[in-house]
C-alpha positions as CSV (number, residue, x, y, z in Angstrom):
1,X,21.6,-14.2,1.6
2,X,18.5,-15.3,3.7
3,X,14.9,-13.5,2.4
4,X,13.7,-11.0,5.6
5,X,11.9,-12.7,7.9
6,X,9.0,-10.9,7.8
7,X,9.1,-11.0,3.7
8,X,9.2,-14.8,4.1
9,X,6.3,-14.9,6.9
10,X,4.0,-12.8,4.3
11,X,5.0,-15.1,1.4
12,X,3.8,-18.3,3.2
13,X,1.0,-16.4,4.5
14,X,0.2,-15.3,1.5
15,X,0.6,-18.4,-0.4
16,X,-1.8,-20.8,2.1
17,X,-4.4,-18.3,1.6
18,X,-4.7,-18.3,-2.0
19,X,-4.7,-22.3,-1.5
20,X,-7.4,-22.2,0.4
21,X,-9.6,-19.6,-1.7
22,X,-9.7,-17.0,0.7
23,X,-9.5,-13.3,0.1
24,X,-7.6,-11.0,1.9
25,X,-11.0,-9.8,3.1
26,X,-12.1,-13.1,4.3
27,X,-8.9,-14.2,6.4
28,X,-9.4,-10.8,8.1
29,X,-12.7,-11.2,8.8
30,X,-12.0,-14.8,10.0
31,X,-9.7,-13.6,12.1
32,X,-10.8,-10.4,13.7
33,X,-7.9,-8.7,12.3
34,X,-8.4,-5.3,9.7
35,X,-8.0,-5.9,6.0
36,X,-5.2,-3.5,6.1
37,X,-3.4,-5.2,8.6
38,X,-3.6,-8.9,6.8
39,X,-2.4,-6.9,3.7
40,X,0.8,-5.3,5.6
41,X,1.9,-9.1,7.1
42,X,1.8,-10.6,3.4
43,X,4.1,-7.9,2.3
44,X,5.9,-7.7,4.8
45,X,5.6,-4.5,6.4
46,X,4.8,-5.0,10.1
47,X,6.3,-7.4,12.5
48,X,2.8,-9.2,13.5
49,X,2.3,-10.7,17.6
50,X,2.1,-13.6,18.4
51,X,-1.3,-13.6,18.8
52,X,-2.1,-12.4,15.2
53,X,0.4,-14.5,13.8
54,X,-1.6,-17.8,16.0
55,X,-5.1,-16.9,14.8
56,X,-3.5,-16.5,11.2
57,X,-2.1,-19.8,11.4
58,X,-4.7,-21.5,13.3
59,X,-7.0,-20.7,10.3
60,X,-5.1,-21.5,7.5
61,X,-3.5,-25.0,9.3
62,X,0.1,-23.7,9.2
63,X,2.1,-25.2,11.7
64,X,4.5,-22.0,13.1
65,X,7.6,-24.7,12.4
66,X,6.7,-23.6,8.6
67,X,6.8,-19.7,9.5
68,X,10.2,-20.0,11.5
69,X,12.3,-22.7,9.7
């Protein structure tokens, strides 16, 4: 059975961060989002916009092909 959605979103999320040494804190900060916020995508908990999700991926250099397929 396919992993939720937003379970896999947080994982990749998640995963790209710690790659790139940041802290929860920092990619929030980075981003203009709340720490709490960052912390609910990775685990996902809430179904993030499009516009979160794009400065979340902008600063880690996803590409949104990676979050979706």
């Amino acid at each position: 059975m396919r992993k939720n959605i937003l379970q896999h979103i947080g994982a990749i999320v998640s995963s790209k961060r710690n790659k790139e040494h940041l802290t929860q804190q920092q990619l929030a900060q980075q981003t203009g989002r709340g720490l709490r916020h960052i912390q609910n995508i990775e685990k996902g908990r809430v179904n993030a916009s499009i516009e979160v999700l794009a400065d979340v991926i902008y600063r880690l250099g996803l590409s949104a092909d990676v979050l979706f397929y």
